[in-house]
C-alpha positions as CSV (number, residue, x, y, z in Angstrom):
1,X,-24.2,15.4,-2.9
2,X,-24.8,11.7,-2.7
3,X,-23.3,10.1,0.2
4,X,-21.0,7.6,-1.5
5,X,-19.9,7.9,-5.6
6,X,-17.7,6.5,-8.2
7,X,-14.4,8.2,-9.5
8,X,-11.7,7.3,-11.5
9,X,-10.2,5.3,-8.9
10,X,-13.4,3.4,-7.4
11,X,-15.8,4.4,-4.8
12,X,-15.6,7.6,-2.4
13,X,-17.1,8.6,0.4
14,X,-18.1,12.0,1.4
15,X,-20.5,12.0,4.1
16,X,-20.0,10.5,7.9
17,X,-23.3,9.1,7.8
18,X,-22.6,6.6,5.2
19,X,-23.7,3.0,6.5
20,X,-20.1,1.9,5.6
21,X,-18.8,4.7,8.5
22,X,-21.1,2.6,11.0
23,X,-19.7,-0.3,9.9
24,X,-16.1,0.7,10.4
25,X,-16.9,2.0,13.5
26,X,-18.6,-1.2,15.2
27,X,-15.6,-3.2,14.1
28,X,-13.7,-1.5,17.2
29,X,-16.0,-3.9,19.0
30,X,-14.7,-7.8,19.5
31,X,-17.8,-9.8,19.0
32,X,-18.4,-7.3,15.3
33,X,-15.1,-8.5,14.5
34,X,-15.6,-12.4,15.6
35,X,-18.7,-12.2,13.5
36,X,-17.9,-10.8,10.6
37,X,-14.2,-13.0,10.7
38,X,-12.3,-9.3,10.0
39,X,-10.3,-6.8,12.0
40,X,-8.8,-3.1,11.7
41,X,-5.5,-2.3,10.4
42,X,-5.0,1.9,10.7
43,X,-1.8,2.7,9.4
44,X,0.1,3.3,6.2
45,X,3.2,1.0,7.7
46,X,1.4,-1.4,9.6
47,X,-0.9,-2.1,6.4
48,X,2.0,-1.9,3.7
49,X,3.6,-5.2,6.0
50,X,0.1,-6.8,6.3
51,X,0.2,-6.8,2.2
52,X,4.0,-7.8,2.2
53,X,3.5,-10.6,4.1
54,X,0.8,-12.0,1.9
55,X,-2.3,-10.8,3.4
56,X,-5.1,-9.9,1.1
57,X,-6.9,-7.1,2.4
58,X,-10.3,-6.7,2.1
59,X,-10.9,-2.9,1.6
60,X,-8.7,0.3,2.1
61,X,-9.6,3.3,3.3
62,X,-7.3,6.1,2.7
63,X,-8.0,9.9,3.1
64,X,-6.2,12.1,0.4
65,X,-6.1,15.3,2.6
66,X,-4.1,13.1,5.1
67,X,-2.3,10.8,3.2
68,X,1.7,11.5,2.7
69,X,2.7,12.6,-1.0
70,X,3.5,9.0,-3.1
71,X,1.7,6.7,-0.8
72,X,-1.1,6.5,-3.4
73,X,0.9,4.0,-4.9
74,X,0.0,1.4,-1.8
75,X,-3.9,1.4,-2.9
76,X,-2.8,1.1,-6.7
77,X,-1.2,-1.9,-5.6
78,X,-3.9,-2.8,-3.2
79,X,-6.4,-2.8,-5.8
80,X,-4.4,-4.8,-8.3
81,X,-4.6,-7.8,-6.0
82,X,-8.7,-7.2,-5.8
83,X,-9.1,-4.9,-2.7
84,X,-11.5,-2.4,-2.9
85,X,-10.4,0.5,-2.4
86,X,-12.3,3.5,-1.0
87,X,-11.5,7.2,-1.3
88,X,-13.1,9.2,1.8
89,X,-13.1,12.8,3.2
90,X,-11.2,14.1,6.0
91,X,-14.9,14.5,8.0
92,X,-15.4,10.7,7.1
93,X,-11.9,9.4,8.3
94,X,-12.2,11.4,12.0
95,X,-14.9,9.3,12.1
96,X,-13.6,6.2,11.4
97,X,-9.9,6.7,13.0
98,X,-9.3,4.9,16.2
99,X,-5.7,6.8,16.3
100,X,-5.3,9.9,17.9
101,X,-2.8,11.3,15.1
102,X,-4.4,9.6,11.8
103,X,-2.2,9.1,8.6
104,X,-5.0,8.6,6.5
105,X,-4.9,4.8,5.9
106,X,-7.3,1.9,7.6
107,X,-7.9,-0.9,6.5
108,X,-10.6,-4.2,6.9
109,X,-8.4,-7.1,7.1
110,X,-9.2,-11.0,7.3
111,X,-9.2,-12.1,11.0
112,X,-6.0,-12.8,12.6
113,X,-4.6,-15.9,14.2
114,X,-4.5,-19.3,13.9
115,X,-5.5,-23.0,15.5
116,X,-2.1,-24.6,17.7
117,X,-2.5,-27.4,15.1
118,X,-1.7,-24.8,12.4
119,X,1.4,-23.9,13.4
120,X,4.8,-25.2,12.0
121,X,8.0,-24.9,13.8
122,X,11.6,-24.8,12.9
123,X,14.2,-27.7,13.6
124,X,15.4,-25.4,16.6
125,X,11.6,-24.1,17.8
126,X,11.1,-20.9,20.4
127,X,7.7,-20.1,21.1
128,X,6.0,-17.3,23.3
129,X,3.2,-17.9,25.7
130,X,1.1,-15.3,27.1
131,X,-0.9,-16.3,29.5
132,X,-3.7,-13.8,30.7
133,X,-2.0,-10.4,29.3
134,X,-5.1,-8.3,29.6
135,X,-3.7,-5.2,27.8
136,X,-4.2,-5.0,24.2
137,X,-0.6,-2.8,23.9
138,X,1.2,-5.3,25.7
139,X,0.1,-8.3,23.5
140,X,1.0,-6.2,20.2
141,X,4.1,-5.3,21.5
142,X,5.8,-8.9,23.0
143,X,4.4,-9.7,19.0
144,X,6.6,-7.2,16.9
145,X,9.6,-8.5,19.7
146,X,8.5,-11.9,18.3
147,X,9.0,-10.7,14.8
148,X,12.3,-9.1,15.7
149,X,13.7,-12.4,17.2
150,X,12.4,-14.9,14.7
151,X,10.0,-16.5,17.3
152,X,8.1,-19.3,15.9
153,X,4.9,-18.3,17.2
154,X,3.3,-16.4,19.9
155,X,0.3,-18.3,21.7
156,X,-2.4,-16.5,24.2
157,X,-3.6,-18.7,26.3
158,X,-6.8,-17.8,28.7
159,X,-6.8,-15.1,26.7
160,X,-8.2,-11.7,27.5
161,X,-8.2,-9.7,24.6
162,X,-8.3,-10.9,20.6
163,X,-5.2,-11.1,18.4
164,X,-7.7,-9.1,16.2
165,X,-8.3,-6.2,18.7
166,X,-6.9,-2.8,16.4
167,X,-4.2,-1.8,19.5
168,X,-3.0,-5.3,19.1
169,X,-2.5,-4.6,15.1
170,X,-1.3,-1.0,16.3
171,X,1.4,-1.7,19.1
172,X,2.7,-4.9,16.7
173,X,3.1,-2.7,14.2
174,X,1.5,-5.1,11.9
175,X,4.0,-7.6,12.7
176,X,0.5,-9.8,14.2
177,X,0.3,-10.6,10.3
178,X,3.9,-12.1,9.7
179,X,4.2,-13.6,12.9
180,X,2.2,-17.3,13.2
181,X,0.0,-16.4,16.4
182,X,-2.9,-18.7,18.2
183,X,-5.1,-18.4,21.0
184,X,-5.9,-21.5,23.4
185,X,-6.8,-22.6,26.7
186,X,-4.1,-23.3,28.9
187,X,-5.1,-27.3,28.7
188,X,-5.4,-27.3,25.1
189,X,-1.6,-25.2,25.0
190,X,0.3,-27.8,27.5
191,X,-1.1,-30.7,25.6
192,X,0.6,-28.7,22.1
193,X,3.6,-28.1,24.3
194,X,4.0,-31.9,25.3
195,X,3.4,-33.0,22.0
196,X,6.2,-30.6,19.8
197,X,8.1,-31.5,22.7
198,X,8.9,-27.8,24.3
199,X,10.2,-27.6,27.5
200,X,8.5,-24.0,29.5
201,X,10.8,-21.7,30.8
202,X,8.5,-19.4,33.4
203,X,9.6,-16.2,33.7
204,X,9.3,-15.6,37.5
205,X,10.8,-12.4,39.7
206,X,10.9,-15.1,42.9
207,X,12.7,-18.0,40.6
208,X,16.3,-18.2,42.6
209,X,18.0,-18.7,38.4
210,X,18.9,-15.9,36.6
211,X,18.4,-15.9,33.2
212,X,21.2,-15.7,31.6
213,X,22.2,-19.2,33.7
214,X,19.8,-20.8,32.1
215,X,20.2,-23.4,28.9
216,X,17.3,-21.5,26.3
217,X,19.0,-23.5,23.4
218,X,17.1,-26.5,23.7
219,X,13.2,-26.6,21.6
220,X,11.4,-23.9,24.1
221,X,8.6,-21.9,25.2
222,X,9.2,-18.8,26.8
223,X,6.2,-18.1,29.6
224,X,5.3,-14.6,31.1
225,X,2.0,-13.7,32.7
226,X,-0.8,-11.2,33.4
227,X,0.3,-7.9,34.6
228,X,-1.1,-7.8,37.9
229,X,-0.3,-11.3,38.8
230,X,2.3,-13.2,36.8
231,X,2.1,-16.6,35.4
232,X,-0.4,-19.2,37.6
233,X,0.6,-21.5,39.9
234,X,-0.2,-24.1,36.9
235,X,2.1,-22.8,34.4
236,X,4.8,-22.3,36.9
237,X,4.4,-25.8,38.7
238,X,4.3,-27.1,34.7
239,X,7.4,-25.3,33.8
240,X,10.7,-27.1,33.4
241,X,13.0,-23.9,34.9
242,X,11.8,-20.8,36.3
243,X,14.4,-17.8,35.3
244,X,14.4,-14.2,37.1
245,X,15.9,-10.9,35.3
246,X,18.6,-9.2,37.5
247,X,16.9,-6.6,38.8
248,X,19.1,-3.5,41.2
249,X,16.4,-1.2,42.2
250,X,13.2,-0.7,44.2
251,X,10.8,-2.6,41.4
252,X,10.2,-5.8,42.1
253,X,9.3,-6.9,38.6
254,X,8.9,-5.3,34.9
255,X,6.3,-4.6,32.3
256,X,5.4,-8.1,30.6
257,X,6.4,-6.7,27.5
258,X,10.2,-5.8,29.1
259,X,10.2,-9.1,30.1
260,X,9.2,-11.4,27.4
261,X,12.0,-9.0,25.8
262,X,14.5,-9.8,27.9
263,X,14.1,-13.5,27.8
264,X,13.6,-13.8,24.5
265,X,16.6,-11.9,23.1
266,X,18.9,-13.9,26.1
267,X,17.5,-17.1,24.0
268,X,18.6,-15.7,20.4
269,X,22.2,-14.6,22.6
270,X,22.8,-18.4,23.4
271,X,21.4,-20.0,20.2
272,X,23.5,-17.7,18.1
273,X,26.4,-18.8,20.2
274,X,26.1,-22.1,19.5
275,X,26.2,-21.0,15.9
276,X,29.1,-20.0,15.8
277,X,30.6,-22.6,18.0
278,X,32.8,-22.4,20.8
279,X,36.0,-20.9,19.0
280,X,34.5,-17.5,17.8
């Protein structure tokens, strides 16, 4: 049985040593990905939000045996906007999975992120930087809290890890495609910063303000830092406030992800505030 062949729907693959199983595979790897400008999207949800928030995939994968009853209809559509779409066998998608529970979808999408002179803000901005998160879960994750706050954008800068690395797509929950997202050196990010006029709020365990005392209504970025280490002593010396989250027990500080959290939603508390004004 050949390798790959046609069918009423397009191509299908059968056998795990088909080049394009190779090729899936490398993509895990970051300079694959740099090179070829694409990354991997695994996940009927996270791919069905890549597609509604106008991303044009370039090929889908999806595994029959796997796949949930009506989902066909996401490669129908899929294929109407002019993604191939490949059929492949349950051997061929262990293969290609990089999920330890597969659903049967993966897809090659274009590269994520954007240049800092891309981005567009709102009369009102709030922006997220990350500076140094080294864990591909924890950068996914402060993104789909981005998406759930309305943040403007979410910049890396010195990054570690690509905004195209799959467990970034996975843990964002394929919100890395609807929110605007950059990567930049810190120079290149304060320079942005001073130009859009965005004052830094470094969020810092030994800062003597708590949060919730600070003014987060004003045109701001948000700062949190590497796991190990926090923010540098250049973002925090850069930084118009430093804000601390009460903390009661032994822990001395959070997971960045809790963190950028906790700061971001105490910002979305005091603009929708001011909303609705001081009599309500």
């Amino acid at each position: 049985m050949a390798a790959t062949r046609r069918h009423v729907a397009g191509l299908e693959i059968t056998s795990p040593a088909n080049p394009r199983v190779k090729y899936l595979s490398g993509l895990r790897r970051r300079k694959l990905r740099e090179d070829a400008g694409v990354t991997l999207v695994e996940g009927y949800e996270e791919i069905a939000l890549a597609m509604s928030a106008g991303v044009t995939l370039v090929a889908i994968y999806y595994c029959p045996a796997l796949a949930e009853p009506g989902e066909q209809a996401l490669a129908d559509e899929a294929a109407r906007q002019g993604t191939e779409v490949i059929r492949v066998s349950r051997e061929v998608f262990g293969k290609v999975a990089y999920r330890e529970s597969p659903d049967g979808w993966l897809a090659v999408a274009p590269a994520v992120g954007t240049e800092l002179r891309d981005l567009r803000l709102g009369e009102r901005p709030l922006v997220l930087i990350c500076q140094g998160v080294e864990k591909p879960g924890n950068l996914g994750a402060i993104v789909r809290t981005a998406d759930a706050a309305g943040v403007d954008a979410v910049i890396a800068t010195d990054p570690v890890t690509d905004w195209g690395n799959p467990n970034v797509v996975r843990a964002s929950k394929g919100t890395v495609f609807a929110v605007p997202v950059a990567s930049a050196t810190s120079q290149q990010a304060k320079a942005w910063l001073a130009e859009h006029g965005l004052a830094v709020v470094a969020a810092a365990p030994g800062a003597d303000l708590l949060v919730t005392d600070a003014d987060l209504t004003a045109p701001t970025a948000i700062a949190v830092g590497a796991e190990k280490h926090g923010l540098s002593r250049e973002w925090l010396d850069l930084a118009a406030v430093r804000v601390k989250i009460p903390m009661f027990g032994r822990a001395d500080s959070l997971n960045v992800t809790t963190s950028a959290a906790i700061v971001t939603y105490e910002a979305v508390r005091q603009r929708l505030a001011l909303r609705r004004g001081p009599d309500r």
